[in-house]
N, C-alpha and C positions, 0 to 999 in steps of 0.2 A: 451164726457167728457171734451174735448177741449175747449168748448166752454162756454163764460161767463167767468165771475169772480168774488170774494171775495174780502170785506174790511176791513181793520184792522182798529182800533183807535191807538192814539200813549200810551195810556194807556196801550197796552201791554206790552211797557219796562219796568212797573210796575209788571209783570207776576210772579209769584212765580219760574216758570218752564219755565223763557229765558234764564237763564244764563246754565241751564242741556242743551246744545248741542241737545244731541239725543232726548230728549221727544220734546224739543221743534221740531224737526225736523220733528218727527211721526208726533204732533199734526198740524204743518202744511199741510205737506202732507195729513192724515184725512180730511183737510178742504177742499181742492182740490179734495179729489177722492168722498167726500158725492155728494149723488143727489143732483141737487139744484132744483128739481119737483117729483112726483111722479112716477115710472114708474114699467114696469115689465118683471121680468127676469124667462123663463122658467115655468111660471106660478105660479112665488110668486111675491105679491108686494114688492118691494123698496122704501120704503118710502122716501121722501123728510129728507135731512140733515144726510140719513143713506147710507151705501153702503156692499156690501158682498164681504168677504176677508177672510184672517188667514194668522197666523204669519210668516210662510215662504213666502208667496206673498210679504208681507209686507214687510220683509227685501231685498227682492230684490230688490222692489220697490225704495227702499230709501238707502240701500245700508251698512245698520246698520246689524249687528246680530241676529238670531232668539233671543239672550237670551237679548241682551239692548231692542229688541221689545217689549220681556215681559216684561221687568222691569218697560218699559217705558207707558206702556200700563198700567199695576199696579198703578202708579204714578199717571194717566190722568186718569183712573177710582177713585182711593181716592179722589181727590179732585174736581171729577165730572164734569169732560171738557169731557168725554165720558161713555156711558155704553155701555154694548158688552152682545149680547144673541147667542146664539145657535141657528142654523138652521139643516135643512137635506143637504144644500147647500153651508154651511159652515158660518161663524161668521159674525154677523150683527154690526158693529160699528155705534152706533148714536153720532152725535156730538153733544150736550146739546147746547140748545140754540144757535141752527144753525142760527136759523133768523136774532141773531143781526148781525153775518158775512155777512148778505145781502140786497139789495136792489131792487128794481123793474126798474130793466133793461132799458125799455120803458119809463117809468118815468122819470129817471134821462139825458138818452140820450136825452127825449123832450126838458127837461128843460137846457140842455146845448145850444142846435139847437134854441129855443128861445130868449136867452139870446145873443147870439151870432151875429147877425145884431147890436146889441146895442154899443159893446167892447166885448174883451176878458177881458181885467180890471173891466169890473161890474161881470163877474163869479170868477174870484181872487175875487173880495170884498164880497160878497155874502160866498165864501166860508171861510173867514177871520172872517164875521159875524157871522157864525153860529158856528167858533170855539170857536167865545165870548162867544157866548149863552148856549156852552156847559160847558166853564168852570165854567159859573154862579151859571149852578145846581148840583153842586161838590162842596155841602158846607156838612163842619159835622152835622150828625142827633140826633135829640136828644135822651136821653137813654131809653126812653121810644119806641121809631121809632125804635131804634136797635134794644133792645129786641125782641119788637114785629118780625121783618122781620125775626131773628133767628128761635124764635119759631114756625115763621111758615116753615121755610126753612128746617131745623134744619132733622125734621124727614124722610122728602123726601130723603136726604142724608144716613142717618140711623138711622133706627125706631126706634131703642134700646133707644135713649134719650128720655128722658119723658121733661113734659113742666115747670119742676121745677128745674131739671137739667141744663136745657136750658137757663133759667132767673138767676141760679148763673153762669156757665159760661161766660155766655154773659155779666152780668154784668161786670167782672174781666175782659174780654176782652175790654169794651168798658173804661175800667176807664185806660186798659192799653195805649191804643190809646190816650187819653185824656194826660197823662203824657208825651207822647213821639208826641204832638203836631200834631196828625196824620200823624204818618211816621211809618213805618213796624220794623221788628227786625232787618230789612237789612237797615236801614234808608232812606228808599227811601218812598218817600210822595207818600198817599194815593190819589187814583183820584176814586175807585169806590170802595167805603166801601162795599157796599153790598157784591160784590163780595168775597172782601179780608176778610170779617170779616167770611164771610160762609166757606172760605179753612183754616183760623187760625181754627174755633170751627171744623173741619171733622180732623183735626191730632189729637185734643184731645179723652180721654178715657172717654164715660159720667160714668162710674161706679167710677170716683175723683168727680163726681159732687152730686151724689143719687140717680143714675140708679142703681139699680138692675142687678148683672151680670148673663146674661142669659149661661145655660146650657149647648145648643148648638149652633152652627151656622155653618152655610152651606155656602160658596162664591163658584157660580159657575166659572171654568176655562178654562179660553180658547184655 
């Protein structure tokens, strides 16, 4: 478990949930304890990006409280940085979209070890370059590109919004961005819309939009 490591973008001090101390704190720690391969424990798979825990571990682990765990875990489930199932082994934490925290090991270390007879100043520049390159494709999408990426994201998050719900939502959200020059309600400028625009529409209620409010529902608990 020691072994390897995770990368962050500087986009995450754009995070909704860096300035909350303790989620941020879980949600790092999560990133460190997921597999980063496949493997197997007592004769269940562990999947790559997941790992098996429960709250009292966890708070040991990190040094927080059973109950800021919950909370915090709550928190990171709403806005889909993780989901949590049930086992006979105990609670399976997935880190969503594990892969972008990652890269290929072998890969990166070649291309270092290559580069490396040349200067150290051509792997600075190389990696100066491709900060360029990223902040290139950080431009705002148009309202049609938002909607669309909502509507499809939209339900993965929570099924209850329907696709009509979704497109006035989103519209409101994206005209809100549009006034406020893409910058958040916390004014700190947007660098991955997708992201941010899928955690502003998951706090909303789609039944303010033309969802139908269902009967029941069941959230399972950890």
């Amino acid at each position: 478990m020691s072994q390897g490591w995770i990368k962050l973008h500087r986009s995450i001090l754009d995070w909704e949930w860096y300035d909350d101390i303790n989620t941020k704190v879980l949600f790092l720690h999560c990133l460190f304890k997921a597999n980063h391969k496949d493997k197997k424990y007592r004769g269940t798979v562990v999947k790559r990006g997941t790992f098996l825990t429960g709250r009292e571990l966890l708070a040991q682990e990190t040094g927080l409280s059973v109950q800021q765990i919950r909370t915090s875990l709550d928190r990171l489930k709403s806005t889909s940085e993780l989901t949590i199932k049930l086992s006979s082994k105990g609670s399976v934490i997935e880190v969503v979209n594990y892969h972008d925290y990652q890269t290929d090991n072998q890969q990166s270390n070649q291309q270092v070890t290559n580069d490396q007879p040349a200067s150290n100043q051509q792997v600075t520049s190389n990696k100066n370059d491709k900060n360029e390159k990223n902040e290139k494709k950080l431009s705002p999408p148009s309202e049609e590109d938002f909607i669309q990426h909502l509507q499809e994201a939209m339900p993965k998050v929570n099924p209850d919004w329907t696709p009509g719900s979704i497109k006035r939502a989103a519209a409101l959200q994206y005209q809100t961005y549009v006034d406020a020059n893409w910058h958040t309600g916390h004014g700190k400028k947007i660098k991955i819309w997708k992201t941010t625009a899928l955690n502003a529409l998951s706090h909303k209620m789609p039944y303010k939009f033309g969802t139908p409010k269902p009967t029941t529902k069941f959230t399972p608990q950890l």
